[in-house]
C-alpha positions in Angstrom: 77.1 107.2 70.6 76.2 103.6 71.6 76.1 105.1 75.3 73.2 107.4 74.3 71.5 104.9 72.2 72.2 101.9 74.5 69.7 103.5 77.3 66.9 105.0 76.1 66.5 107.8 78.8 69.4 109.1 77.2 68.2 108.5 73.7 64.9 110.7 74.1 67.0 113.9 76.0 69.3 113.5 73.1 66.1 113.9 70.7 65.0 117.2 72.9 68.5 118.4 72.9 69.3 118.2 69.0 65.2 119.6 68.4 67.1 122.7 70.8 70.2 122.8 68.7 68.3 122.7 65.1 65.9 125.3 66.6 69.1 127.6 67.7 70.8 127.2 64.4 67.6 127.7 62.6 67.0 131.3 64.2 70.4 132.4 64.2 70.7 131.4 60.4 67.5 133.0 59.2 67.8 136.1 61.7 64.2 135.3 63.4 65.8 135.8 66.8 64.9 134.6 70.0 61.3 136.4 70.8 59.0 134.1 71.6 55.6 135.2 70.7 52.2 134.2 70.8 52.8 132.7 67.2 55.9 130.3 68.6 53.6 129.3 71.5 51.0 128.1 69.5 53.4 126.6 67.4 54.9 124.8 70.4 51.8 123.1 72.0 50.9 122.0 68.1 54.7 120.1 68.0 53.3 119.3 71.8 50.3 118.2 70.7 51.1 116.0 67.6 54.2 114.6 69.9 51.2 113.2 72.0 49.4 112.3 69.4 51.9 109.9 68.0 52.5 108.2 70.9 48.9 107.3 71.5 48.1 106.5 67.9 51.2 104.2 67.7 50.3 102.6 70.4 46.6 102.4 69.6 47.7 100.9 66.4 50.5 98.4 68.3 48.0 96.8 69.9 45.2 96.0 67.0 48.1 95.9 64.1 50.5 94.0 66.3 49.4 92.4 69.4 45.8 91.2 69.8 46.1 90.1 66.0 49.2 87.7 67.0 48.3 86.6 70.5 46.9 83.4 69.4 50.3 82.4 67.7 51.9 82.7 71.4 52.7 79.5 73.4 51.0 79.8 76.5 53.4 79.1 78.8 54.9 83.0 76.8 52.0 85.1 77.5 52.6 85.9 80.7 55.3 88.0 79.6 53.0 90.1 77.7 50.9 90.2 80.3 52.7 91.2 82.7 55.3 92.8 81.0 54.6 94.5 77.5 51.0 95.1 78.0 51.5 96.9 81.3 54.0 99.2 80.0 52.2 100.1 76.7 49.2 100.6 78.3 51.0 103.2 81.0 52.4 105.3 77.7 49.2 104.9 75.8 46.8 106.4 78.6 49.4 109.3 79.4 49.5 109.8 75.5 45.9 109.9 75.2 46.1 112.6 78.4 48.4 114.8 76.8 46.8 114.7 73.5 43.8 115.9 74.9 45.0 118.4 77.3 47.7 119.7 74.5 44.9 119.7 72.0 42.3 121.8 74.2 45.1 124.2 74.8 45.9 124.8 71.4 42.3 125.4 70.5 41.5 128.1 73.3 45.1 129.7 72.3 43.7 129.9 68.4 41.0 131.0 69.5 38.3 128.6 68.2 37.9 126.4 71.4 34.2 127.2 71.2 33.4 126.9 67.7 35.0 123.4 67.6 32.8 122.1 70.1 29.9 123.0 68.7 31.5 121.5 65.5 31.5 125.6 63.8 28.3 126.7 64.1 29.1 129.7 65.6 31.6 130.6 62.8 29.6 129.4 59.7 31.1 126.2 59.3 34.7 127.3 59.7 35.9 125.1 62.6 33.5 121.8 61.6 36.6 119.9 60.4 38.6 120.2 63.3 35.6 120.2 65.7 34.3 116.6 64.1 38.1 115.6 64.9 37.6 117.3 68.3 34.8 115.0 69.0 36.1 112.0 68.3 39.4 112.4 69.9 37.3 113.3 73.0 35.2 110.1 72.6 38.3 108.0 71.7 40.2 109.6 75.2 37.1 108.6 77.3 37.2 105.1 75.8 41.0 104.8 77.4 40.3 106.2 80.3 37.1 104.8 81.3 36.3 101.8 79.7 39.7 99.9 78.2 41.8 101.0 81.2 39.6 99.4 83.2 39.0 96.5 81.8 42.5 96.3 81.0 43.0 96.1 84.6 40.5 93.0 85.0 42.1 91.1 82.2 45.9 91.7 82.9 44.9 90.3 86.6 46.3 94.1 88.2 42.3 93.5 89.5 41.9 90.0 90.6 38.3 88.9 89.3 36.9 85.6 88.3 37.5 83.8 85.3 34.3 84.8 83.5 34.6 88.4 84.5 38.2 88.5 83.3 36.7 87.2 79.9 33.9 90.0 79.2 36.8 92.5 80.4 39.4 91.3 78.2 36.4 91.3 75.2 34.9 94.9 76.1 38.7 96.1 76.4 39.3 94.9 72.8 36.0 96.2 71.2 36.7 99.7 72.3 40.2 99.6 71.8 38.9 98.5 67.8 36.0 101.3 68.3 39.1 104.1 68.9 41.0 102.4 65.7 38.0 103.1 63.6 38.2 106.7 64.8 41.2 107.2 64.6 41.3 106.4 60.6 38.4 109.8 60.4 39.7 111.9 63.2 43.5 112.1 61.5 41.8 112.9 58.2 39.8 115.9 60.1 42.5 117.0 61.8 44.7 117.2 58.9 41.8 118.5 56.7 41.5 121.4 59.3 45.5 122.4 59.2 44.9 122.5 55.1 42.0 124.5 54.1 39.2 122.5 56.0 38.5 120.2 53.0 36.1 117.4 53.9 
């Protein structure tokens, strides 16, 4: 066991292979069977979906919860290896998440079959997809603020893009106020989401 959880390659295809074996067990237990329908596809790309979602919300929330809060309590000669480390890596698994999410998310919506409606936050359905379409919205918003404004800037203030000293400044400062801008999102966009998997109550 300390093999598998030693190396963390092996730890995550352990995860996917017991999710197989409780799935398996599951089926044959209950009788369901092994068709895979529409239904377990949706079903799939939602586990896909929230999956994604975890990672970039955890991540989202590592950095405002965890590390910008406590980067003033670092000796200096210790922040390069955030960095140039840490940051580097977190930010690589917190733009990828934010990809998925998106791409998982549109997926499940055009498979459900309210794709349109959510976008124009349900009034093509009479209100029916507003909660997940106002969730929609913002993750959409939130997944262009990683891409194409705190990546970026990201880049300026980590040093990948060498820039001067004031430069690296305003980048590190617009990097943080949108990375805060997608934490106050995130607080409404998980209660829409969840709101529109239970009834649509807002």
């Amino acid at each position: 066991m300390g093999a598998i959880l030693s190396d963390l390659r092996k730890t995550v295809i352990s995860g996917f292979v017991l999710t197989l074996i409780l799935f398996i067990i599951v089926r044959v237990f209950t009788g369901a069977g092994f068709g895979l329908d529409m239904d377990w596809t949706r079903f799939f790309f939602r586990w896909l979906h929230v999956l994604s979602g975890v990672m970039w919300i955890g991540l989202l929330w590592y950095f405002n919860f965890v590390q910008i809060p406590n980067m003033g309590n670092i000796p200096d000669d210790q922040k390069p290896a955030i960095g140039k480390v840490i940051a580097p890596a977190a930010l690589w698994w917190f733009r990828w998440g934010a990809m998925a999410t998106i791409a998982t998310g549109l997926i499940l919506a055009w498979m459900n079959g309210y794709l349109g409606a959510a976008l124009v936050i349900g009034l093509t359905d009479g209100g029916a997809s507003t909660a997940i379409g106002l969730g929609m919205w913002m993750g959409i918003v939130m997944w262009f603020n990683v891409w194409f404004v705190i990546w970026p800037n990201q880049k300026k203030a980590l040093g990948i893009v060498e820039v001067g000293a004031d430069e690296k400044a305003a980048a590190a400062r617009t990097a943080m106020l949108f990375s805060r801008t997608n934490t106050l999102l995130s607080v409404p966009m998980l209660f829409c989401m969840v709101a529109a998997q239970n009834g649509g109550f807002m």
